[in-house]
C-alpha positions, -999 to 999 in steps of 0.1 A, spaced: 396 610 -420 420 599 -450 441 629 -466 451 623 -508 474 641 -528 507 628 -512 538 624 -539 535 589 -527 519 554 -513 548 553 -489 525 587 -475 495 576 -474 502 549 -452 511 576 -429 494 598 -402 502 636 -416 480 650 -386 465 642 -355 447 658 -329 435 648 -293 399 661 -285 373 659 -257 347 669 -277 322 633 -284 318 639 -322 338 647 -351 316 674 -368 336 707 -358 373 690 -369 369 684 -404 384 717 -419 408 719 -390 425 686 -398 420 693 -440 446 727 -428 466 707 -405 473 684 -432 479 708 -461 508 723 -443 521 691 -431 527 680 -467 531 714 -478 501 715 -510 481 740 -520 452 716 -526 444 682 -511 415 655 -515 398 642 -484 380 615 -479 359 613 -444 326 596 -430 294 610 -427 302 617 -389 324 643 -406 293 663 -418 287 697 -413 279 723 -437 296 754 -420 331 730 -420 322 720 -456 322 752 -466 355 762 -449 372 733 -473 360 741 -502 373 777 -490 407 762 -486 413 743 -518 402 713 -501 380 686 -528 359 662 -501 345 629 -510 319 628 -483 286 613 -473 257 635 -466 239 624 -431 209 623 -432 188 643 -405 153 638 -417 136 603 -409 114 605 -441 133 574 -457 133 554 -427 90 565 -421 90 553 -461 84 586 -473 102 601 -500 131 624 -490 145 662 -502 173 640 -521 142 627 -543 136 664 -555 154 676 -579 167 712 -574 165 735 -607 186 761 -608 176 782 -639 137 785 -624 151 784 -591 122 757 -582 126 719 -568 105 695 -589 91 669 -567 85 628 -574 57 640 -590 68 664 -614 51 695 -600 73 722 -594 76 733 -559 87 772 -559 100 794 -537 77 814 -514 100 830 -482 135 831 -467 140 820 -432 168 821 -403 170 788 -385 200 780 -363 221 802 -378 215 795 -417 195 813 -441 169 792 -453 148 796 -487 116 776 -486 100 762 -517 65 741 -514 31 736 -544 -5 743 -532 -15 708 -557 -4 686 -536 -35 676 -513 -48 662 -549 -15 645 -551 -17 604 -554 17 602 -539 13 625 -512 12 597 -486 48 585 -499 60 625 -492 45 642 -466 20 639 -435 13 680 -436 -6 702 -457 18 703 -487 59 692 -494 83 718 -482 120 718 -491 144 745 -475 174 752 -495 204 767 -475 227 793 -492 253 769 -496 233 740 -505 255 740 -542 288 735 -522 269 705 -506 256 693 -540 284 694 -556 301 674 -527 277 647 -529 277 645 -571 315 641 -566 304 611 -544 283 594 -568 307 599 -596 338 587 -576 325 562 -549 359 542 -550 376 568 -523 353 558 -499 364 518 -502 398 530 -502 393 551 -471 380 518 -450 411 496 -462 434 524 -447 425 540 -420 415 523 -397 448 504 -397 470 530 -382 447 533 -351 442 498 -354 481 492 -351 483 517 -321 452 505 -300 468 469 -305 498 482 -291 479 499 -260 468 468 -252 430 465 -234 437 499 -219 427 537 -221 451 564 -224 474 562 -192 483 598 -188 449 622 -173 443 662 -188 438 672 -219 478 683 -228 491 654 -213 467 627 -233 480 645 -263 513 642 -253 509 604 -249 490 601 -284 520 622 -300 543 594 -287 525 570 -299 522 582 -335 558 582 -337 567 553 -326 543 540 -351 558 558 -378 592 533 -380 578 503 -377 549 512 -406 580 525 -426 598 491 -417 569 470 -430 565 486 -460 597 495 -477 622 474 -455 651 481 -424 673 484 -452 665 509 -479 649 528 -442 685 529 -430 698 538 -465 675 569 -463 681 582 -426 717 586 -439 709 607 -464 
């Protein structure tokens, strides 16, 4: 995850937080990191730019919550695309009817609200489509259905921040992997040394600052780096 809205490019070469985690996937960190950053540079709002590994609408939520702006990619949990099948991206949600109009142009309105998982779910589906001549393109059942989550604006407005600024996301490839890069070089063809949560923190802490100097080094010179720690 790359953080913006630091005074400076000296900054964002940096790492403003880390966190050691047992926990195989990154879903459940992204607010957590978005606050742990805000206080380390001390801003009331901050720009983050993460991978779709990232995603989670519960964590999405929290950030825009916190005065955090994401530029995100939406993962995509429905194999509709991939089956060549048209996807709930391809309908378009309107708000003022509070309908979804599908490839087609019919209008798919809303019938019930559901609990799944957690999340209340309003579901919107047409009786026309069994005359449909695209219905083998969108759907193998009876008729389309979309479910619309109660923060399914947050998420739209994540993504049309996306499409409108896609530029973040090269960004966020030139940068960060290079810290980690830097560090795992440094490791050499080994895992962490040190066993238990606290102390593999401990050892990833250590190695985060003794990256910090020689990144400094690299990209403002020993000199001016002295100069500074003088101050």
């Amino acid at each position: 995850m790359v953080v913006d809205g630091c005074p400076s490019p000296l900054q964002r070469s940096l790492i403003v937080a880390h966190e050691v985690t047992n926990v195989g996937n990154d879903t459940a960190h992204l607010a957590n990191m978005a606050e742990q950053a805000k206080a380390a540079l001390v801003v009331e709002k901050l720009e983050v730019v993460a991978d779709r590994g990232y995603f989670d609408t519960d964590e999405i939520v929290a950030c825009a919550n916190a005065g955090v702006t994401l530029t995100l990619s939406r993962r995509m949990t429905s194999n509709a695309k991939a089956e060549g099948h048209f996807g709930k991206q391809d309908c378009a949600y309107l708000a003022d009817e509070d309908a979804y109009r599908c490839p087609a142009g019919e209008k798919l309105t809303y019938r019930y609200t559901n609990i799944e998982r957690g999340q209340t779910l309003r579901c919107y589906w047409t009786t026309v489509c069994g005359d449909c001549a695209l219905k083998k393109l969108c759907t193998t059942g009876k008729e389309r259905r979309v479910a619309r989550s109660q923060a399914e604006h947050i998420l739209e407005a994540v993504q049309e921040w996306l499409d409108a600024n896609p530029q973040p996301m090269r960004q966020r490839r030139e940068t960060f992997e290079h810290p980690f890069g830097t560090i795992k070089a440094r490791m050499g063809a080994t895992h962490f040394q040190m066993r238990t949560l606290p102390r593999v923190a401990t050892e990833m802490a250590l190695a985060v600052l003794a990256y910090y100097p020689t990144r400094v080094m690299n990209i403002m010179g020993a000199k001016p780096l002295i100069a500074a720690m003088r101050v």
